[in-house]
N, C-alpha and C positions, 0 to 999 in steps of 0.2 A: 266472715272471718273476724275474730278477738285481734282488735291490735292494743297491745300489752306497754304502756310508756313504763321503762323501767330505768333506772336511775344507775349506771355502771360505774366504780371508776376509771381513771385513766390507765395507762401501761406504765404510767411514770410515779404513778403511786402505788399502786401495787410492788412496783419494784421496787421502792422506797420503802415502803412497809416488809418487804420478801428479803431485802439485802442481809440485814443485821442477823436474820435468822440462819444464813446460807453461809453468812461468813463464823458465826460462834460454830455452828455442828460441822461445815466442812472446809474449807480455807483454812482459819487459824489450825484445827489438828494436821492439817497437811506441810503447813509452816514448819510448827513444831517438829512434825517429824524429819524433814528437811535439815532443820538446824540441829537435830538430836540425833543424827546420824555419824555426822563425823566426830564427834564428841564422846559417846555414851555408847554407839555401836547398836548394830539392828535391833537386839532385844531393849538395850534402852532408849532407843528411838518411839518404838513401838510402844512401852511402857508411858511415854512420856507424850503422846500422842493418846491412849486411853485415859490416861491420865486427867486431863485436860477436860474430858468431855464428862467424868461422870464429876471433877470440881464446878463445869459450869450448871450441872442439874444441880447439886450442891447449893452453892447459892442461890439461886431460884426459890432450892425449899426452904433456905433461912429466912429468905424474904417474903414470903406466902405467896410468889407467886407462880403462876400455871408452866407446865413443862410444853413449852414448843412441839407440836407432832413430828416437824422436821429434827428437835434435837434428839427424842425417845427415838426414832429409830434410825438417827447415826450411831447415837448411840448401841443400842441392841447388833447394827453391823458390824462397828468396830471391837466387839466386845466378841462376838461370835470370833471373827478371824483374828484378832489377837491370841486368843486362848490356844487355837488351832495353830496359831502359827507358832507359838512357843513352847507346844507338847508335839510338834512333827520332830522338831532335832536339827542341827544346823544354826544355819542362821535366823532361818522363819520365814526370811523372804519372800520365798517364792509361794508358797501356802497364804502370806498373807495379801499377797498383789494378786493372788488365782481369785479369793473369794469374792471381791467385788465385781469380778469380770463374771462369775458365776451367778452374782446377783441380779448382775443388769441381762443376761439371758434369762431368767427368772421376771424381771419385769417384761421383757419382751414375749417371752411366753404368754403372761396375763395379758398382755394389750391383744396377739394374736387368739385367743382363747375368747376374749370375751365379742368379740366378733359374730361368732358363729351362736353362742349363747343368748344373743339380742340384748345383749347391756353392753355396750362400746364402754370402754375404761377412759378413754379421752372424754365423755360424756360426764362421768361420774365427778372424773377430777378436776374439769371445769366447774362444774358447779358446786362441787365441795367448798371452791377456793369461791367464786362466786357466786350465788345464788341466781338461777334465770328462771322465769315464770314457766309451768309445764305447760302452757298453750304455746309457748315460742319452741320447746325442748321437742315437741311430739309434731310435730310438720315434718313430712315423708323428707323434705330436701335437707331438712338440718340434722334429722337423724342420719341421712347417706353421710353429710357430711363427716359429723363422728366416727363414723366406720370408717372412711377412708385416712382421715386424721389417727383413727387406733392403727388401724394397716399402717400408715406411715412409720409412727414409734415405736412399731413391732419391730420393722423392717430394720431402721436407727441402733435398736437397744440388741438385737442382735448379730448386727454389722459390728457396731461398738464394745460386743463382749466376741467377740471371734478375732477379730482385728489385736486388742489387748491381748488374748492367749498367745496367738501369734507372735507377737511382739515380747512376751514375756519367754515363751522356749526359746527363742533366740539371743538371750542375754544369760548370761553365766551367772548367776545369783549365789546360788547356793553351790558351785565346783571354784569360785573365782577366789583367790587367796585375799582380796580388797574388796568388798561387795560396795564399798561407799561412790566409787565412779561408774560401774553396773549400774547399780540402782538408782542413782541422778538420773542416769543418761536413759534409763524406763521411765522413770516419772515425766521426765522432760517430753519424752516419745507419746509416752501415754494421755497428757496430758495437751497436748495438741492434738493426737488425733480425735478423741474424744471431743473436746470442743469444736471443732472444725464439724462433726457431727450431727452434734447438738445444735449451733448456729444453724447449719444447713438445714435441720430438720425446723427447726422453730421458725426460717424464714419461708419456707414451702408450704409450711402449715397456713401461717401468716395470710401469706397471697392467696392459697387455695381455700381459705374463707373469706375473705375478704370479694375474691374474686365471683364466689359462688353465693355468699349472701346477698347483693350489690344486684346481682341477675337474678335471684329468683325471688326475693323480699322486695315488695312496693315498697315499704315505709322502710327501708334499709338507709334511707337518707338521714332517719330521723333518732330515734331513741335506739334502734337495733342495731346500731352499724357496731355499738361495744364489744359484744360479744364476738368480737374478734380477737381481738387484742386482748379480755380476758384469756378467753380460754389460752392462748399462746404463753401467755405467762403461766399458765396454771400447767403445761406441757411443761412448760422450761426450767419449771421449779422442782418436779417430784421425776420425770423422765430422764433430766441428764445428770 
């Protein structure tokens, strides 16, 4: 057997290096809209939240420099369901809180999809974000693993997009004469379940490679034990 020393970084710089990009494409638009709510009223909330996202591709391009993968397609999603939610009629609301819950069944789709097709999506997107040698990537245990890591986020992203529908028919959005305490009181709901999700899935993931590299990797003491803590972040970054 090839034992491959490969050089990883930590989970703490990765996330160092992952933060600034999670907070410009999702955090601050979500701020915004937050504080553009009780002010300007759902269409200017919403305006004021796309808004934001295609002034930060804006500077980028006055600056020469490259468009974050994570900002082009907050971008492209917020752009989708803004449009959608301002040509339904109403407030917009509810068309625009349905389409990201539509998104994330749509990622969970692809994670359960790619299962059956022999390319695990947890595979792809680990190593997209890291590079791993294809002699460590093609060992029968680490590929089950992938599989069961894609089954997981499958499981996650469409718990996470049923839960939010849920939670959205049960709030008056669009029939409430005030939508700004509705729609707090979704985001607030929404926004914990979803994390609470995402945690739980990224610490299951977590243990169950860690757990499973450690037993079946001789040299898992050594250079290999990284790709654990890669791949989780590379889940936790494009998944939730």
């Amino acid at each position: 057997m090839d034992h491959h020393h490969f050089e990883l970084p930590c989970l703490r710089q990765l996330a160092k290096r992952a933060a600034p990009q999670v907070v410009e494409a999702t955090l601050v638009p979500l701020g915004l809209f937050y504080a553009a709510l009780s002010f300007l009223g759902p269409k200017g909330a919403i305006l004021t939240a796309l808004g934001w996202n295609y002034l930060a591709l804006l500077r980028r391009l006055l600056r020469r420099e490259g468009f974050p993968g994570l900002l082009v397609i907050a971008t492209l999603g917020i752009t989708a369901r803004s449009v959608l939610a301002l040509a339904s009629g109403g407030s917009g609301l509810f068309v625009y809180f349905l389409q990201p819950s539509l998104a994330t069944a749509l990622v969970g789709g692809a994670f359960l999809l790619s299962v059956p097709l022999g390319r695990p999506l947890a595979e792809r997107l680990a190593n997209d974000f890291v590079p791993m040698p294809a002699s460590f990537l093609k060992r029968p245990k680490v590929r089950q693993l992938f599989v069961r890591i894609s089954l997981l986020w499958a499981l996650v992203s469409l718990a996470n997009a049923a839960g939010t529908v849920a939670l959205l028919l049960h709030v008056p959005l669009d029939r409430a004469h005030d939508v700004v305490g509705p729609a707090a009181a979704f985001l607030a709901a929404k926004t914990g379940f979803s994390w609470t999700l995402t945690l739980g899935g990224v610490l299951l993931s977590s243990w169950w490679f860690r757990r499973n590299l450690f037993r079946h990797s001789p040299e898992a003491g050594t250079a290999e034990a990284g790709p654990m803590t890669t791949s989780t972040a590379a889940l936790t970054a494009t998944a939730a």
